[in-house]
N, C-alpha and C positions, 0 to 999 in steps of 0.2 A: 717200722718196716715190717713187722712179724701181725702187725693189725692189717696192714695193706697188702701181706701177701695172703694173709686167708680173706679176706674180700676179694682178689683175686681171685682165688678158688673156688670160694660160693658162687661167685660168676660164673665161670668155668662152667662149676657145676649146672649151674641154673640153664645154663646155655646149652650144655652136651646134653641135656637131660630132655629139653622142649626138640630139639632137633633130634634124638632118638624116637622121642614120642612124634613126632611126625614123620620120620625115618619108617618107623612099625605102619603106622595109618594110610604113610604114600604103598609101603610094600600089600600090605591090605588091597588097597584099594585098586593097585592097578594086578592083583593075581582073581583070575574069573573066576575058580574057585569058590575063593574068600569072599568074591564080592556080591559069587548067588548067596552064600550065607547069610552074611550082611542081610540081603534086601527078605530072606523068608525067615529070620530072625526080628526082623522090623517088624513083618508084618504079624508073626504071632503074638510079640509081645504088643503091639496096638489090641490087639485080640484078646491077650487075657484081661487088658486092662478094662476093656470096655465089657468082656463077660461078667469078672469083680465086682465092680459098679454096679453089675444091673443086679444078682444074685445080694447084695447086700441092701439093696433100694429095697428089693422084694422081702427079705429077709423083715426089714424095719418095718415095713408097709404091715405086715402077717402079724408082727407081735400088735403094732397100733391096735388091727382091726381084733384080736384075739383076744385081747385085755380089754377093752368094751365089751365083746359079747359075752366074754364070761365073767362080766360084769352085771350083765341082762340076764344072763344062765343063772346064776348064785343068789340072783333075787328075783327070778320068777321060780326057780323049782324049790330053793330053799325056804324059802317065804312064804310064795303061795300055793306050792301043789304040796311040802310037807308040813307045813303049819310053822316054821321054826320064829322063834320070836326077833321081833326087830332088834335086838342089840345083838343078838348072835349073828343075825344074816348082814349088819354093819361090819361086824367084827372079822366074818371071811370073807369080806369087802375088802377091809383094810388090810386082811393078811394077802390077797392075791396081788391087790397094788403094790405091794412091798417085795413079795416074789416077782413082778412082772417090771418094776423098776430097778430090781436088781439084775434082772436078768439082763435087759435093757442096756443099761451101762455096763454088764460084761462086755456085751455087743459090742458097745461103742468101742471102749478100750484095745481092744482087739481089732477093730474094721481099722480105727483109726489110725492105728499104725501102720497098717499094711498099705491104707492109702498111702500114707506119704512116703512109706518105702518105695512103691509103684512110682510116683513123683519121683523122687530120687533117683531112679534107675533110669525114667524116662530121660531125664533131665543129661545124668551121664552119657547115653544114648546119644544125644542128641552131639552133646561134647564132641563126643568120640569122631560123631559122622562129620562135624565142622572141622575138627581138625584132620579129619582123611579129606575132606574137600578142599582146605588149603595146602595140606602135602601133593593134590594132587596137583593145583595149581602151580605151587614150584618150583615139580617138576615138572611141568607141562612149557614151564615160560621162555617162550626165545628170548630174553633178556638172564643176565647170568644175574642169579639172586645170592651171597653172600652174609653169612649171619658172621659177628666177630663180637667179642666182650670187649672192655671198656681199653683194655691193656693191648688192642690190635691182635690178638689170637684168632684165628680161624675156626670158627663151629660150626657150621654148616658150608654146602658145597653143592647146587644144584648141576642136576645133567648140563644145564645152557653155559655155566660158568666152565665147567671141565671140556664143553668145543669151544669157548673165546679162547681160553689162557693154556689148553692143552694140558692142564694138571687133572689126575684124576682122585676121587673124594679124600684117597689114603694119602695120598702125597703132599698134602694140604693142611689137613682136618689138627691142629693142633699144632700147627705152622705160624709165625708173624705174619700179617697181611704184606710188611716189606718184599716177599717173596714174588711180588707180582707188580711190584713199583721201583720204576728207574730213578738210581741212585740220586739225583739232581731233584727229584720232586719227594724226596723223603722228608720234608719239611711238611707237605699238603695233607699228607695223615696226621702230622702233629697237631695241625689247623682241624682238621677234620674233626678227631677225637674229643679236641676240645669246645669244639660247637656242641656235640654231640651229647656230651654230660653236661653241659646248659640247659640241655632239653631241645636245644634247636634242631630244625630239620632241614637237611641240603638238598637246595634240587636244580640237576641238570647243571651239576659242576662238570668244564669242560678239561680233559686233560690226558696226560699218555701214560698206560702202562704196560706192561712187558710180559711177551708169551714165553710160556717155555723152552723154547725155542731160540728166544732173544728176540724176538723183531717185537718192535715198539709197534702199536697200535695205538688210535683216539680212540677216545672213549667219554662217554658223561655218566656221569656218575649223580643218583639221589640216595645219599644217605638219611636212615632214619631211626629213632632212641627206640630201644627193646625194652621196655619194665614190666615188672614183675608183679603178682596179688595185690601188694601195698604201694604199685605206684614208685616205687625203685628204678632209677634207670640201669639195668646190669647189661646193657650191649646194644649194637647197632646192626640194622639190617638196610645191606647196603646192594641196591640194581646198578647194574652198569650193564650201559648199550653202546654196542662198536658204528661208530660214528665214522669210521673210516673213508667210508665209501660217500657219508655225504660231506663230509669233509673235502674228500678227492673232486668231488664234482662241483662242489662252491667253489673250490679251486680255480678247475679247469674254467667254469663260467666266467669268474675273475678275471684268469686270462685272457678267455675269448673278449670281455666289457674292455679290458685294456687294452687289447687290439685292435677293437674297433675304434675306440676312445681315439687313439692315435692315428690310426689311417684316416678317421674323420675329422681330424683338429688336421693333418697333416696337408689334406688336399687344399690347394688354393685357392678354388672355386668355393662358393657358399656353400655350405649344402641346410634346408630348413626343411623338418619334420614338422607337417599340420594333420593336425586329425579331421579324419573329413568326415565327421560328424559334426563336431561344435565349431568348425574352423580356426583353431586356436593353434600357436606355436607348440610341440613338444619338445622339441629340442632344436638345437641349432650350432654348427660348431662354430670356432675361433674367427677363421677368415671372417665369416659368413656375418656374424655380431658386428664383427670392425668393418665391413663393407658398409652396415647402416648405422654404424657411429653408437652400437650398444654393445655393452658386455653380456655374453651369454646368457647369466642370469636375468638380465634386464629384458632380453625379448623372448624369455618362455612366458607361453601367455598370454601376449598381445597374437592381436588380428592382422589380415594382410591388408587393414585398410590401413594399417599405421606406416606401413612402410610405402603406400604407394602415394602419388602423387596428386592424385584425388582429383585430376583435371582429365575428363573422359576422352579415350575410352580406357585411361588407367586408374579402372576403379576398383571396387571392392564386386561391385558387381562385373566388371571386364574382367575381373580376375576370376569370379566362378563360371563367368562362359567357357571360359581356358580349359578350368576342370571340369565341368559338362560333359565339351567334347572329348576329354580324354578318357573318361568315363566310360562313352556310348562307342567310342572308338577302342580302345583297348589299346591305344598306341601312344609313343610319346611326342608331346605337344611341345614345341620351341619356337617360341616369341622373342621380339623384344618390349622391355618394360621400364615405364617412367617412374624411376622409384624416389622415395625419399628418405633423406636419411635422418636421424635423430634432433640435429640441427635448423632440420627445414629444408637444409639444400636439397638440390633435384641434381641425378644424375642418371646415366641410359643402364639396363642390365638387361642380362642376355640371359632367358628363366629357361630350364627345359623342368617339364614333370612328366610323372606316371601314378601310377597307381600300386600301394603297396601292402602286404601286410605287416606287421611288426607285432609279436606278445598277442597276436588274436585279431588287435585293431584293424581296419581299413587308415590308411595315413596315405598323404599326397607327399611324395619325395620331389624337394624343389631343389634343383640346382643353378645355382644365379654366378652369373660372371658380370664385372663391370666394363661395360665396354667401350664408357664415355670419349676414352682417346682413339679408341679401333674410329669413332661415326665421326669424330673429330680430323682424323685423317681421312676419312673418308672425303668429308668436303674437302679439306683441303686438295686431295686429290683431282676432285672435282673441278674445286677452283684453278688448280695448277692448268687443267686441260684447259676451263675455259681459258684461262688468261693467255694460253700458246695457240690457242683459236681464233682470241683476239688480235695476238701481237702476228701473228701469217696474213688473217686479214687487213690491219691496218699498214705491214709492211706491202703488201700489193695494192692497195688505197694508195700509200703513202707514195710510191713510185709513180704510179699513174698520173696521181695530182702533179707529183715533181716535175713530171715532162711535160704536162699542161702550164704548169707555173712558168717555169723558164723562157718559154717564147713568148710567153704573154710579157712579163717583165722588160725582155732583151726589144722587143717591138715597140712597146711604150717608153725605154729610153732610146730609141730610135726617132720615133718621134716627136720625142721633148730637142734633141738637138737641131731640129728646124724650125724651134719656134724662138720667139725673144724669152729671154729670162723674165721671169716673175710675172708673166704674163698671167691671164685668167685661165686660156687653155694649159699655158706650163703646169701651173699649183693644179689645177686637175690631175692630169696627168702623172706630177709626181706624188700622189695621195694615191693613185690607184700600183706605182711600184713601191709605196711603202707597204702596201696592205698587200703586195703579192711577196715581199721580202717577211713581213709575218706570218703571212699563210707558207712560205721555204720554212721559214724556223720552226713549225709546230707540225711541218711535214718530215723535219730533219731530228724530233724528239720524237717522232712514231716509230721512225726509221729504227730510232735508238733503245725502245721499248720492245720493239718485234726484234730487235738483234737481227733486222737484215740487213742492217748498212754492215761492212767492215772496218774496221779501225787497227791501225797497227798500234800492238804494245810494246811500253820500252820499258826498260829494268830503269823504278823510278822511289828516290829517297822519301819515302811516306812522312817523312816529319816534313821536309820542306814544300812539301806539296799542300800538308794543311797549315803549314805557317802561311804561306802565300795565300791561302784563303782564309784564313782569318783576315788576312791584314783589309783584305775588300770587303768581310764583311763587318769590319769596324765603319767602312764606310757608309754601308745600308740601314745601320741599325740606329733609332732613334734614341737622344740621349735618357729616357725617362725606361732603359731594359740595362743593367748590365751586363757587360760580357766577363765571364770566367775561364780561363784557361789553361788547360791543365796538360801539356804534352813532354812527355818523355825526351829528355837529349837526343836517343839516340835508338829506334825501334826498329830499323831494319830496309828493307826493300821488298819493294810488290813488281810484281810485272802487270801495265796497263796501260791506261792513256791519262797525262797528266790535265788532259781540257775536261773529259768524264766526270774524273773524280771532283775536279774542281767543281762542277756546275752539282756534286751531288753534295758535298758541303754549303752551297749555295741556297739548296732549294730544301735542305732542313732547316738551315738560316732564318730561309725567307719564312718558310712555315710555320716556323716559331716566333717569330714577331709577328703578324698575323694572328697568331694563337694570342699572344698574350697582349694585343692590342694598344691604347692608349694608358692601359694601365702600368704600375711600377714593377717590373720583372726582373727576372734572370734568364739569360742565355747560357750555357755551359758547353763545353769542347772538351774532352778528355784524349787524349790519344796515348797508348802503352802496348806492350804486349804479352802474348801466353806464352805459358811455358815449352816446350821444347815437346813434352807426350801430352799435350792438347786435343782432346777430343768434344766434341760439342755435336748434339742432336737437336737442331731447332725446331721446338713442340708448336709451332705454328704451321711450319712448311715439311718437317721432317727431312730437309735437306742439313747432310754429316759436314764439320770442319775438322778436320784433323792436324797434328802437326800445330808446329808453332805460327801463330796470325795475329795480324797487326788489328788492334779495338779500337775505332775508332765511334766515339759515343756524343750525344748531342741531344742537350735535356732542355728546357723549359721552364717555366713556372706557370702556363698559361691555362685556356678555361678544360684542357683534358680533353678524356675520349671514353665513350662508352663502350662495352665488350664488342659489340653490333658494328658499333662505327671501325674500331679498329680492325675488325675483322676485313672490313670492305677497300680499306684506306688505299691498298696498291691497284687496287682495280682502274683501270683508265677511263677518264670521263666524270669519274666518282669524287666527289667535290664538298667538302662543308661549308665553303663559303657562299654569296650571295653570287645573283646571278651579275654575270659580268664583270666580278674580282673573279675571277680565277677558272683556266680551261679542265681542272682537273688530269692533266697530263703529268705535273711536276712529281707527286710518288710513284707514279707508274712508271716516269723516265728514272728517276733513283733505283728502284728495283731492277729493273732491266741493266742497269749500268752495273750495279755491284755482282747479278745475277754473273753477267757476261765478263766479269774477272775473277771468279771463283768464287765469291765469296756470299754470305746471306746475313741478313740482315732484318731485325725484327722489334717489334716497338711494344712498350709497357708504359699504360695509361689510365691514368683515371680523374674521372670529372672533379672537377674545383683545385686537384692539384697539380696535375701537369703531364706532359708527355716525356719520354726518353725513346731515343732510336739509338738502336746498336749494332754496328756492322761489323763483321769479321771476315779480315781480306787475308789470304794465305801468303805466310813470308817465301823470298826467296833466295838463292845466294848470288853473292856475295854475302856474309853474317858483318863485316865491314867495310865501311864506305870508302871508295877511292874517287870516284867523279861523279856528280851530279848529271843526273840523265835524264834530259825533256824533250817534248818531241819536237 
């Protein structure tokens, strides 16, 4: 303990001692003063050094050349202008070498120290000016710079640190760094400290600490190891930058991405971000993915030719005309579009775009709605008008002919009763009122498709009415179809006409033998009812049943119907049979009949398996039966 607290101390020391000396250097350096001194002390001493230099060059130079010439001197005047003999004029040869070599190496001994004292001094110099350039650095740094030894002490305290943490140098300087760290994160100096005497260096550690004041601030902190001459780690020098602010604004951005995030996943509508540079998906939310059968991730990325239908003019090119003109118009463009969806399937969408920036970009904002069923009821609409165009027509047709038909008929059995029986003119004759008796009955099913005839209705037991038609059409049906039957004891009361309904059990009957031809079938009959808060929206007709109604269902096994065909089936005239089986009157009179009892009635089919029709006729009271009511 008493070894680890004086390493302590030497620390301490080491540490108060480098921040005093840069303490002196920053005070230097930023008084004007001191620091014209500074630069006209630089300059003379570069000055004397360089005067030294040349005075001792010269110095050297002067002995060189002096000791040669009175070299020359001692053997020209000794020699030959006194006569002196050659081993004497040798001899104060050798004595002047010996004088002019000692002298020589005084020189040296002397220059040469001084040189390298000059060096020495330069060198300190230099020292000095380096660390007054990083005192002044510092304290110049808007990041708060923190010096601390190995034990978490405080040594140093630049100006930036005393405005983050509001402590000033004294209040600090020999303080725990604790003092500036919330209770909860006093674990992360422990961490710290010990990276730090590993030699490791921290950087851009993110985390809170606490003004003098108390208010918690962010901050990132780079700590880094302090050592000493020998390479000693004796303390850490540690920046911290208040992050607060960008902290607060990743925030607030966060926010904002999260709010958008959700108003954009939240609308129902598609909405698809393309860049209209490379034409490619940037984003797309929730609906918009599940409208074309991808999940978000899956259609960043692809092109607008993946979603479209690729049968002109919804193409990849009809789609950049779209944007072209939105382009050159500045306005927004609303089409409709054949799109497709991941599966293959083709479905109708309703695109509107503009033109947008986002992060810098130019992007095409598309908003796409599926409108498959909005164009779906559109025809149907269509279809409803024609077919009420048709049935006002064919009921003033149908009148017209009636009153033509009747006297024609009533005149030719007028006629037949003056003739003999079985004669040639008789069977003429009655051939032309059987044929005006089936031109009444397909004048008396127009009637009954245009709902201009009237028919009184009566409060009638709906089981017994398709028991009674079953039982006739056990009659019709050949034995190679079986009949199934499946009716409820006891389902309620309709108000109608019990001839209607029968002939509308009859001609899905007939239809479905017919359907399933010579081959081995099933016929089925279901009859039951719904429950009491029955509600039904027929996606064919969009006509509503409400309330509880009697199901009366009539299925098949026969050769089916394609989506086309079914679509057309109640149209009158409209016929899958050959010609001369069939007037194409008998679903059109069904529709009209159930139409004109409240009720709707709608078919699901498909080729090789079979047809079902399903009718729902609204119950009424009595809820139990007291008398059988026909008309």
């Amino acid at each position: 303990m008493r070894k680890q607290s004086s390493f302590d101390n030497l620390e301490t020391r080491a540490t108060t001692r480098l921040v005093s000396t840069t303490s002196v250097a920053t005070d230097q350096i930023f008084d004007p003063q001191s620091a014209q001194l500074h630069k006209k002390l630089y300059r003379l001493h570069r000055s004397d050094i360089v005067t030294t230099i040349f005075i001792i060059s010269s110095i050297l130079v002067t002995i060189f050349l002096l000791s040669c010439a009175w070299e020359f001197w001692i053997e020209a005047v000794f020699f030959k202008l006194l006569g002196w003999p050659y081993d004497a004029v040798e001899e104060a040869k050798d004595n002047w070498r010996y004088i002019a070599t000692s002298f020589g190496l005084a020189t040296v001994s002397l220059v040469v120290p001084g040189i390298i004292m000059i060096r020495d001094a330069t060198e300190r110099r230099q020292k000095l000016l380096g660390a007054s350039y990083l005192a002044a650095i510092v304290s110049s740094s808007s990041d708060a710079i923190i010096g601390k030894n190995l034990s978490g002490v405080i040594a140093s305290w630049n100006p930036a640190a005393e405005r983050l943490f509001g402590y000033a140098p004294d209040e600090v300087i020999g303080h725990h760094i604790s003092l500036v760290i919330p209770r909860e994160r006093l674990a992360e100096e422990d961490m710290i400290l010990e990276r730090v005497r590993g030699g490791e260096r921290i950087e851009n550690f993110e985390t809170m600490r606490r003004r003098k004041d108390g208010r918690e601030i962010a901050v990132s902190l780079t700590v880094s190891p302090i050592r000493d001459a020998d390479g000693n780690i004796v303390g850490a020098s540690k920046i911290v930058r208040d992050v607060s602010e960008r902290q607060q604004a990743a925030e607030t951005l966060r926010l904002s991405e999260e709010r958008f995030r959700s108003i954009f996943d939240a609308v129902a509508e598609g909405i698809i971000i393309t860049d209209a540079e490379t034409g490619t998906f940037t984003d797309v939310n929730g609906p918009g993915a599940a409208m074309y059968g991808y999940t978000p991730d899956e259609m960043i990325g692809l092109r607008i030719e993946a979603i479209s239908s690729g049968v002109s003019p919804y193409t990849q090119e009809g789609a950049i005309a779209w944007i072209n003109k939105a382009a050159s118009t500045g306005e927004t463009q609303q089409f409709d579009w054949q799109a497709k969806r991941k599966d293959g399937g083709l479905f109708w969408a309703e695109v509107s775009i503009r033109f947008a920036f986002i992060g810098g970009r130019k992007v095409v904002l598309a908003i796409a709605r599926d409108v498959t069923d909005r164009r779906e009821m559109e025809a149907q609409l269509r279809q409803a008008l024609k077919m009420e165009a048709i049935g006002t027509l064919a009921g003033g047709v149908a009148h017209e002919l009636n009153n033509l038909l009747q006297p024609i008929i009533m005149m030719t059995e007028l006629v037949m009763t003056k003739l003999p029986d079985h004669g040639p003119e008789f069977n003429q004759l009655e051939r032309v009122v059987d044929a005006g008796a089936k031109a009444s009955e397909i004048v008396q099913r127009i009637l009954a498709f245009g709902r201009a005839d009237e028919v009184s209705h009566s409060l009638l037991d709906i089981s017994l009415v398709v028991r009674e038609g079953i039982s006739f059409i056990r009659t019709i049906m050949p034995t190679s179809i079986t009949l199934h039957v499946g009716i409820d004891e006891f389902v309620g009361f309709v108000r109608g006409d019990k001839t209607q309904l029968t002939q509308v059990l009859i001609n899905l009957a007939t239809n479905a033998r017919d359907a399933i031809g010579a081959k081995i079938g099933t016929l089925s009959v279901w009859l039951s009812k719904t429950p009491e808060n029955f509600e039904l929206v027929d996606p064919k007709t969009g006509i509503v049943a409400r309330g509880a109604c009697a199901i009366l269902a009539v299925g098949d096994t026969g050769t089916g119907m394609d989506s086309e065909t079914a679509r057309r089936i109640f149209e009158p005239f409209f016929t899958t049979k050959g010609v001369g089986k069939g007037t194409g009157l008998g679903l059109s009179v069904t529709h009209g009949i159930v139409s004109g009892h409240g009720g709707t009635i709608h078919v699901d089919s498909k080729p090789g398996i079979g047809t079902r029709f399903t009718i729902y006729l609204p119950l009424v009271e009595p809820t139990v039966p007291t008398t059988t009511v026909a008309n």
